[in-house]
N, C-alpha and C positions, 0 to 999 in steps of 0.2 A: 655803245658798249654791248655786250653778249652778255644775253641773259644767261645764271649761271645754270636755271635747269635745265638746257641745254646741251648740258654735260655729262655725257654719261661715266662712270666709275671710271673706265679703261682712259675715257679723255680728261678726266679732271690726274687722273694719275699722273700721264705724259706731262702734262701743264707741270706741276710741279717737281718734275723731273727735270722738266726743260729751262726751271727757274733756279735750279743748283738746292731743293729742296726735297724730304721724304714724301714717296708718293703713298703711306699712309693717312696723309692728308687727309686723303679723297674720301674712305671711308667716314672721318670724320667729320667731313662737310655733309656727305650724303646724310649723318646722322640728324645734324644740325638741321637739315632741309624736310627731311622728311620723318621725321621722328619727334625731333623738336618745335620744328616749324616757326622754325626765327624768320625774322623778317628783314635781320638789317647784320652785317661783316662781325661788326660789334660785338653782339650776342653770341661768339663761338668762344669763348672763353678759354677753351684750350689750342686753341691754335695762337703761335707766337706773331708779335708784332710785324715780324714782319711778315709773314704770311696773308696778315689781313691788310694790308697794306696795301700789299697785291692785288687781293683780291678786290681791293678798292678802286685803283688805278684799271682792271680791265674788265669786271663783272658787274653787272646789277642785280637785285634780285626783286624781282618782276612778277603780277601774276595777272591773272585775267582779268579783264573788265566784263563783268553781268549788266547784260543788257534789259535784259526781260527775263523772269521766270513764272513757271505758271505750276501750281498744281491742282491734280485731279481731285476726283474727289474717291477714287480708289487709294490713294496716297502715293500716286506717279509724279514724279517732280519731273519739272521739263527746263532746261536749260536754255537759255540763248546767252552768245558770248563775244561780246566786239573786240575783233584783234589789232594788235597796233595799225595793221595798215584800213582798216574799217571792216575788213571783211570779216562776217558771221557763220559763226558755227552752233551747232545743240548741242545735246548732254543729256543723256536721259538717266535718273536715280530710281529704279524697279525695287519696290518692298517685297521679298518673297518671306513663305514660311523658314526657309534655311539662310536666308541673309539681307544685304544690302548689295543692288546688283545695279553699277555704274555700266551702262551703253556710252563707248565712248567713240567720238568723231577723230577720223585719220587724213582728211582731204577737205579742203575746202570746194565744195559741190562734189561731182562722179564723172567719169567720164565713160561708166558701162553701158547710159542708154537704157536701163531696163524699163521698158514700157509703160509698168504701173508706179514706178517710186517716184516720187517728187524730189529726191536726192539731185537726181540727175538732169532738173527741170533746164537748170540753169547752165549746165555744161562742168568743166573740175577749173578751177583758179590757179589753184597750187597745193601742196603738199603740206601737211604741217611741219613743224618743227616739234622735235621733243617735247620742250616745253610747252608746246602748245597743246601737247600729248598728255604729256605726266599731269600740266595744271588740273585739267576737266576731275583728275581723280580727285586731285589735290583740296581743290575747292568743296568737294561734295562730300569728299573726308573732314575736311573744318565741320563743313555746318552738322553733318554728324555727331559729330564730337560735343557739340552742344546738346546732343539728346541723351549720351554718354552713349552712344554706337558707333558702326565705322562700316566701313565699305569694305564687305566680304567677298566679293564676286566682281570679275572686270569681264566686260563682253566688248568685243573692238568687231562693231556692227553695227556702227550710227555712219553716219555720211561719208561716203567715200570708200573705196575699194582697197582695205588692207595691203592688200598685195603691190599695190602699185606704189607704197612707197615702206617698200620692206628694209631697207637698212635701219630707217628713225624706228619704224614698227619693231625691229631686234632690239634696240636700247632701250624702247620703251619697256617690251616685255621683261627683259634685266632688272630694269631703273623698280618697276613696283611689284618685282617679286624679290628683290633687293633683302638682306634675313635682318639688316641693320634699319631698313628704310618703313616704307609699308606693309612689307613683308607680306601681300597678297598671295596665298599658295598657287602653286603654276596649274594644279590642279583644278584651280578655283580662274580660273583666266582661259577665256576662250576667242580665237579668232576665227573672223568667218570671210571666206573667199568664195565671189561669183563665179569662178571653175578660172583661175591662171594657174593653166597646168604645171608650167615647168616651174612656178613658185611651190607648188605642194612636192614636188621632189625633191626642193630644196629644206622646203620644211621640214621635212621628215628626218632630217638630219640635224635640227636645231634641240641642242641638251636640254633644255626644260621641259618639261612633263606639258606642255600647253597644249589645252583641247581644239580642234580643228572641226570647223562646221562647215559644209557646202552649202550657198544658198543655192537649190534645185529648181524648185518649183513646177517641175515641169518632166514626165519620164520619159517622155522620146523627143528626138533631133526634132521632129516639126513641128512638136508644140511649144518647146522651150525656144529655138528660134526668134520665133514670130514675138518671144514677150521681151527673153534676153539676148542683144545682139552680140552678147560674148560666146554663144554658141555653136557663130557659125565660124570662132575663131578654133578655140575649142569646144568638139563637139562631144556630146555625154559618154560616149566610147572611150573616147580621150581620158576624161574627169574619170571613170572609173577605173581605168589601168593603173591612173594616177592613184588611186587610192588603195589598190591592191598592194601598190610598192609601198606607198606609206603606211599601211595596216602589219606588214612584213618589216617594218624597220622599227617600228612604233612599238605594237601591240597595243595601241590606243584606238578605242571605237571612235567610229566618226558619226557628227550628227548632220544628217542632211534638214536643212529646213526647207518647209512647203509652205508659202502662202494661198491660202486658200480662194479661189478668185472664183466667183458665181459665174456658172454658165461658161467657165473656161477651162477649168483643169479638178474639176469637182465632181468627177460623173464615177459611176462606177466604174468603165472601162480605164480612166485615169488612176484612181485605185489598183486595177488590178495589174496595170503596166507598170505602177510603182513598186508594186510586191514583186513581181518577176526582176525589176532592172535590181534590187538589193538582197533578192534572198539569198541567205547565205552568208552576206558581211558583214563585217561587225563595227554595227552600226545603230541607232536609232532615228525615228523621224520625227522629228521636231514639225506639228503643223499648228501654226500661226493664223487667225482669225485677221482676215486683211483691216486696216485702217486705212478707211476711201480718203483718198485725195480728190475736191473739187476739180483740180484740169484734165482731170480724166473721168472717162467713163466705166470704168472700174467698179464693180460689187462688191461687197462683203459675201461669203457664205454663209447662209443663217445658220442657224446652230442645230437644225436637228440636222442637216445636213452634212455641216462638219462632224456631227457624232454620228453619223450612219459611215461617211468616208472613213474615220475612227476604226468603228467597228470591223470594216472590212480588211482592214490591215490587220488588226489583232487575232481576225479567226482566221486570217492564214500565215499568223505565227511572225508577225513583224512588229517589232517591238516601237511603242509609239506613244506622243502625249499632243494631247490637243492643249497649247500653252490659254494661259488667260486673258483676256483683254486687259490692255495695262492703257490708260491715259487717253482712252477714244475721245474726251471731251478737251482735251488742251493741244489740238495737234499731234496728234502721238504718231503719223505717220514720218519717218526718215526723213528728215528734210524739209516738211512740210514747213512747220514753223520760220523757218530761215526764209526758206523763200516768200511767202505769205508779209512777213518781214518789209524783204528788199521790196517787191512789188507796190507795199504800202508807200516804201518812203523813194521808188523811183530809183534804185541804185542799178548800177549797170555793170555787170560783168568784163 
């Protein structure tokens, strides 16, 4: 049977339309699901017999299996999550001074290939399912909820490439800015795409206010290339036109993020090609302190380094944040965990 969070508003409506019932329903179960957080048809108390009846004969309600969890000793909690078919996913819970910020996973593995992520080690499996979307909040909202806090921030920038599975990616974003559900503000939710051009065109036309981040890394065609091979599909000319249309539909800044990678894209003239390819847009850059993954040879920036890069953006007037190391001691790299994981216990793709 179909897990029911699965379901998003518009399809749990149809459902009980299609059962000779009021598709206020839906609202109500959403409530029950994520407000409530029942666990079992029972528990809905206002919905009539036969409604949970139904609901009994074609839904379950289902939630993730934790496999491993690790936390930092910055207070980064790291997720691993076994799915019914065996395949694993992460979850990352980020403590900032403004909230509680879920990194959460949209694909099982990547299929972008980016040089330095361990995302992508293993190749993409498949696509998540809603639920298998919505739970990652779900779960890290429970144990929350035990410190009396909650998950103020969603970032959909853990494993896998948003974009490539953008229909669940719409219900998701729905399902936990929902005003009856978890009511996550859209403002407070941000998605990030490795440059799928003609998905950001599409975006731009999606009604919730949801923030939009490019992962960059890189300011010209031949250095971005060589690291991201979605470059040479779309190339940075491309991504930027892309964003001119969505800044004009939007009026929402975009954040590009920069991993910082020693000896690669960390020099001054890097810098200053990043200042020219954005001045003007509105925008900030997001630069990220790499987390090394062992199968690659890959650096971190040391830190005077990333603050002299810093620096030079700021004194030519591009607005910018050197983010914090979150979880370098529990695998904090994308993917890392997962794969480290399979490798251990011999699973195969």
């Amino acid at each position: 049977m179909q897990n029911i969070y699965d379901l998003s508003q518009a399809d749990l409506e149809q459902y009980f339309i299609s059962i000779g019932d009021k598709p206020f329903r839906a609202v109500q179960i959403l409530e029950w699901l994520y407000r409530h957080k029942v666990t079992s048809f029972d528990e809905m108390t206002n919905l009539s017999k036969k409604a949970i009846i139904a609901l009994k004969e074609n839904f379950v309600i289902e939630h993730l299996n934790l496999k491993t969890k690790y936390v930092s000793k910055d207070g980064t909690v790291k997720y691993l999550f076994e799915l019914k078919d065996g395949n694993l996913i992460e979850t990352v819970l980020m403590r900032h001074n403004y909230g509680n910020s879920v990194c959460v996973t949209s694909e099982v593995g990547c299929n972008m290939g980016c040089s330095f992520c361990a995302s992508g080690e293993l190749g993409c499996i498949r696509k998540l399912t809603l639920s298998e979307m919505v739970l990652q909040v779900l779960y890290v909202d429970n144990e929350l909820n035990k410190e009396n806090e909650r998950v103020s921030n969603i970032v959909v920038m853990g494993i896998g490439e948003p974009f490539d599975n953008y229909e669940t990616l719409l219900k998701f974003l729905r399902t936990v800015n929902y005003a009856k559900g978890l009511e996550i503000g859209a403002r407070h939710i941000t998605v990030s795409t490795s440059g799928i051009v003609p998905k950001i065109y599409e975006f731009a036309k999606f009604p919730l206010q949801i923030n939009l981040a490019i992962s960059l890394h890189a300011a010209t065609n031949e250095l971005r290339s060589k690291i991201m091979k979605i470059n040479k599909v779309y190339p940075i000319e491309e991504i930027m036109k892309a964003i001119d249309y969505y800044l004009e539909k939007t009026n929402r800044r975009v954040t590009f993020e920069y991993i910082l990678l020693k000896g690669v894209n960390d020099s001054y003239e890097d810098a200053m090609n990043l200042v020219k390819l954005v001045r003007g847009v509105n925008c900030y850059i997001n630069l990220i302190p790499y987390n090394e993954v062992p199968t690659n040879s890959y650096k971190s920036t040391s830190h005077d380094d990333a603050e002299r890069f810093f620096e030079i953006l700021s004194k030519n007037g591009i607005n910018a944040t050197l983010r914090m190391e979150h979880g370098n001691d529990v695998a904090a790299a994308c993917g890392q965990l997962r794969a480290q994981t399979m490798k251990k216990e011999d699973k195969k793709c």
